[in-house]
ZADREN-142215 format. One record per residue (C-alpha): residue in one letter; y, x, z. Coordinates in nm, 3 decimals. Each point is the difference from the previous one (the first is absolute). Example, Ala and Ser with C-alpha at 12.3 -4.5 7.8 and 13.67 -1.06 7.14 Angstrom:
2
code->a	y->-0.450	x->1.230	z->0.780
code->s	y->0.344	x->0.137	z->-0.066
END
This chain:
140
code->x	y->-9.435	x->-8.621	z->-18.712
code->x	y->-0.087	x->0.270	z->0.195
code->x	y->0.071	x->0.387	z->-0.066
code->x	y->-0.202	x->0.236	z->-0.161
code->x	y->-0.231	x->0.258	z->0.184
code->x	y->0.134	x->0.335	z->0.038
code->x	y->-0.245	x->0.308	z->-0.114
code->x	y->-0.325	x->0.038	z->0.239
code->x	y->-0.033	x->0.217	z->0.277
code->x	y->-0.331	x->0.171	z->0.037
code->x	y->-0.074	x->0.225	z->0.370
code->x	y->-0.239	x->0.232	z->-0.037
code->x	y->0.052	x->0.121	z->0.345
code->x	y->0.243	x->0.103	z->0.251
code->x	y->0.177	x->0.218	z->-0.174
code->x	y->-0.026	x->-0.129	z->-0.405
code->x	y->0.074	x->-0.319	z->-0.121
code->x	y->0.016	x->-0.065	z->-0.425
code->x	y->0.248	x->-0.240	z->-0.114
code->x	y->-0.119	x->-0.118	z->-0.376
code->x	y->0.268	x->0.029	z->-0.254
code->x	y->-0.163	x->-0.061	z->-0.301
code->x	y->-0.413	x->-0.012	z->-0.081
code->x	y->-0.153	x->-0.063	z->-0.362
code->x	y->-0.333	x->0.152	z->-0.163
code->x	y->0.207	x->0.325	z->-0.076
code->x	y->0.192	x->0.071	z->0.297
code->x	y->0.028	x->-0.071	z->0.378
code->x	y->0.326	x->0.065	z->0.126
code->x	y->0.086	x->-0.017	z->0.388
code->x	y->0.258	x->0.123	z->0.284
code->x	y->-0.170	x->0.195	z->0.274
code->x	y->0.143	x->0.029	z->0.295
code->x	y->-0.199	x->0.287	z->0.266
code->x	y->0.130	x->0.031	z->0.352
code->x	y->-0.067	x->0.367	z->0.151
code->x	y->-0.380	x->0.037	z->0.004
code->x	y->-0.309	x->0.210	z->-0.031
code->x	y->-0.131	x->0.075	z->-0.327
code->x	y->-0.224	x->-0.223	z->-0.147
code->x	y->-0.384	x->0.118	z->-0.157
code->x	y->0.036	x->0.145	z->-0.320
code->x	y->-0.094	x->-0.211	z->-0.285
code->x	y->-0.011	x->-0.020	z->-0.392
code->x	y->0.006	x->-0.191	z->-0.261
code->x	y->-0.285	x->-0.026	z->-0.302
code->x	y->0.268	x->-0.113	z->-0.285
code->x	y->0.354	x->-0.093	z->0.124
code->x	y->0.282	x->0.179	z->-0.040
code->x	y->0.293	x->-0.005	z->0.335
code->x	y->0.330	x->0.074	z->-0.019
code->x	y->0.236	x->0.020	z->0.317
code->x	y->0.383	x->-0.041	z->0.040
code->x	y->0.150	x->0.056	z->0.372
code->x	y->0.296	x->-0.258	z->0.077
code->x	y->0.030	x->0.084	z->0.359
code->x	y->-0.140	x->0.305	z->0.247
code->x	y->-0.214	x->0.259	z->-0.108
code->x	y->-0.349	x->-0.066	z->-0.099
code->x	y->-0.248	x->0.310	z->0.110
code->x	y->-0.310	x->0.025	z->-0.285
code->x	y->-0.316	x->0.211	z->-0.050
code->x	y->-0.125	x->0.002	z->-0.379
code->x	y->-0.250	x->0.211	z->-0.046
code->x	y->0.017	x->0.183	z->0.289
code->x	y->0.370	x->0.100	z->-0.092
code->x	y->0.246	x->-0.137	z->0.286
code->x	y->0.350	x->-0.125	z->-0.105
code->x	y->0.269	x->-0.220	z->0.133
code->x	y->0.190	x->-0.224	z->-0.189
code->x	y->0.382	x->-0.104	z->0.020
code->x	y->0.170	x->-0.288	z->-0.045
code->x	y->0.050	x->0.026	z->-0.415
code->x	y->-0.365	x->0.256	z->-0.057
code->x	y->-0.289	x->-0.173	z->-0.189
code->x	y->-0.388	x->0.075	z->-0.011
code->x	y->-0.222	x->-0.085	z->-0.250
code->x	y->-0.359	x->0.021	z->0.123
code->x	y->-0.271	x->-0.013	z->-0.287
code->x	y->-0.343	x->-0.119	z->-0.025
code->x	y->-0.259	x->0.153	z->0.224
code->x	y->0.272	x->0.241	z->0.188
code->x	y->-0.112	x->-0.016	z->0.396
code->x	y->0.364	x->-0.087	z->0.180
code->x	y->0.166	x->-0.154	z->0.319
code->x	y->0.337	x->-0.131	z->0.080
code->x	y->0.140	x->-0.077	z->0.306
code->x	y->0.320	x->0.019	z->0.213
code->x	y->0.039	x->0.327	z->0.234
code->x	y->0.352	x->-0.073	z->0.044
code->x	y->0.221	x->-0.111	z->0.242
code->x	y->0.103	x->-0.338	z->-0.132
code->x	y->-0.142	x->-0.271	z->-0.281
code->x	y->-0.073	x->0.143	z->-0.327
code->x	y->-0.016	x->-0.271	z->-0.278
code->x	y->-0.093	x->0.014	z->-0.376
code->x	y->-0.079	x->-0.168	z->-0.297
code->x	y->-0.406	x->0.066	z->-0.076
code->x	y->-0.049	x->-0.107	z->-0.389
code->x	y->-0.400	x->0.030	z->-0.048
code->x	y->-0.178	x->-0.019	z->-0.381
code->x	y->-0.209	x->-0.189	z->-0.090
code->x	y->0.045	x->-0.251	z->0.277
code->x	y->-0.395	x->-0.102	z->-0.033
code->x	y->-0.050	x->-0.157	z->0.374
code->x	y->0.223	x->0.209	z->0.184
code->x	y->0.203	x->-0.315	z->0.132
code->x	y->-0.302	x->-0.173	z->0.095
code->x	y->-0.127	x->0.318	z->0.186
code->x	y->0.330	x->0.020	z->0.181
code->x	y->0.021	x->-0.339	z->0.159
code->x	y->-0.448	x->0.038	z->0.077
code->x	y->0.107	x->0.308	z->0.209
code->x	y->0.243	x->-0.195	z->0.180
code->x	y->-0.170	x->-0.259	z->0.061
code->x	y->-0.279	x->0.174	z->0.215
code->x	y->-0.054	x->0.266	z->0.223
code->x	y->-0.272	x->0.186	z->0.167
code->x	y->-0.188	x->0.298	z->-0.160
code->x	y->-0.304	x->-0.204	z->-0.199
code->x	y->0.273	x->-0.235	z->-0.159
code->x	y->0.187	x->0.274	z->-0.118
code->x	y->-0.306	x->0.134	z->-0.100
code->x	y->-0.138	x->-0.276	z->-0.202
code->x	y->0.315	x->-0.030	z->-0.165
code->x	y->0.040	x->0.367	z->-0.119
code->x	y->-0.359	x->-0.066	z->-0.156
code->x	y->0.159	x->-0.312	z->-0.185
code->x	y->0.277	x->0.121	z->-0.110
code->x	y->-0.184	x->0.377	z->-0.115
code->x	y->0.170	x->-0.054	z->-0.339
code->x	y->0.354	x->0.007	z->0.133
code->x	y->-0.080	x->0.254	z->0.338
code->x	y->-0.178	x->0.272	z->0.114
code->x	y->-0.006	x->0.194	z->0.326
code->x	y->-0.011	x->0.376	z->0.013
code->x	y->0.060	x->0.196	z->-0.289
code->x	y->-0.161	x->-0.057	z->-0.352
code->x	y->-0.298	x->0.186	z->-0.101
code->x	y->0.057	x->0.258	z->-0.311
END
């Protein structure tokens, strides 16, 4: 009999990798972990709600052009349609829990973008997965 898998660990890149707590139709849940970095583009979402908990480091954040950093213990709750970017700027790991609502095909978007890389991939798959993503900042 052998023993169970542990949770899944999903790298987005160098400096982020997503470790899946929990996923259903409501809610994704996952552990991200960012090493020091640069910014990533900022993005939105058309219908899900995100709320952020910081375990470990500080976690540096731009939502809606407003710039915070969060400490181990702050929250953020990003809504629908608000233009944001998280990262770490800070000296050591940052992790947090990432809770996103409705899940829709976030989880399945997560493990497409690390599965490829190279600019049309990445491409192609912001295109398929337009209900979940968008680049830039949301039209009024």
């Amino acid at each position: 009999m052998g023993t169970p898998a542990g949770p899944e660990t999903i790298r987005l890149g160098p400096q982020q990798t997503l470790t899946v707590l929990s996923s259903d139709a409501t809610a994704l849940k996952v552990e991200c972990r960012w090493m020091p970095g640069d910014p990533p583009p900022t993005h939105w979402h058309p219908t899900q709600h995100e709320h952020f908990e910081v375990l470990e480091g500080e976690l540096t954040t731009v939502v809606d052009g407003e710039r915070r950093v969060l400490q181990v213990g702050e929250s953020l709750d990003v809504s629908p349609r608000t233009a944001h970017s998280m990262w770490n700027a800070g000296p050591g790991p940052c992790r947090a829990t990432w809770r996103v609502t409705p899940a829709q095909r976030t989880e399945e978007m997560f493990r497409a973008l690390a599965s490829g890389r190279g600019p049309l991939r990445k491409a192609a798959l912001v295109w398929r997965f337009r209900r979940e993503l968008r680049l830039g900042r949301p039209r009024s």
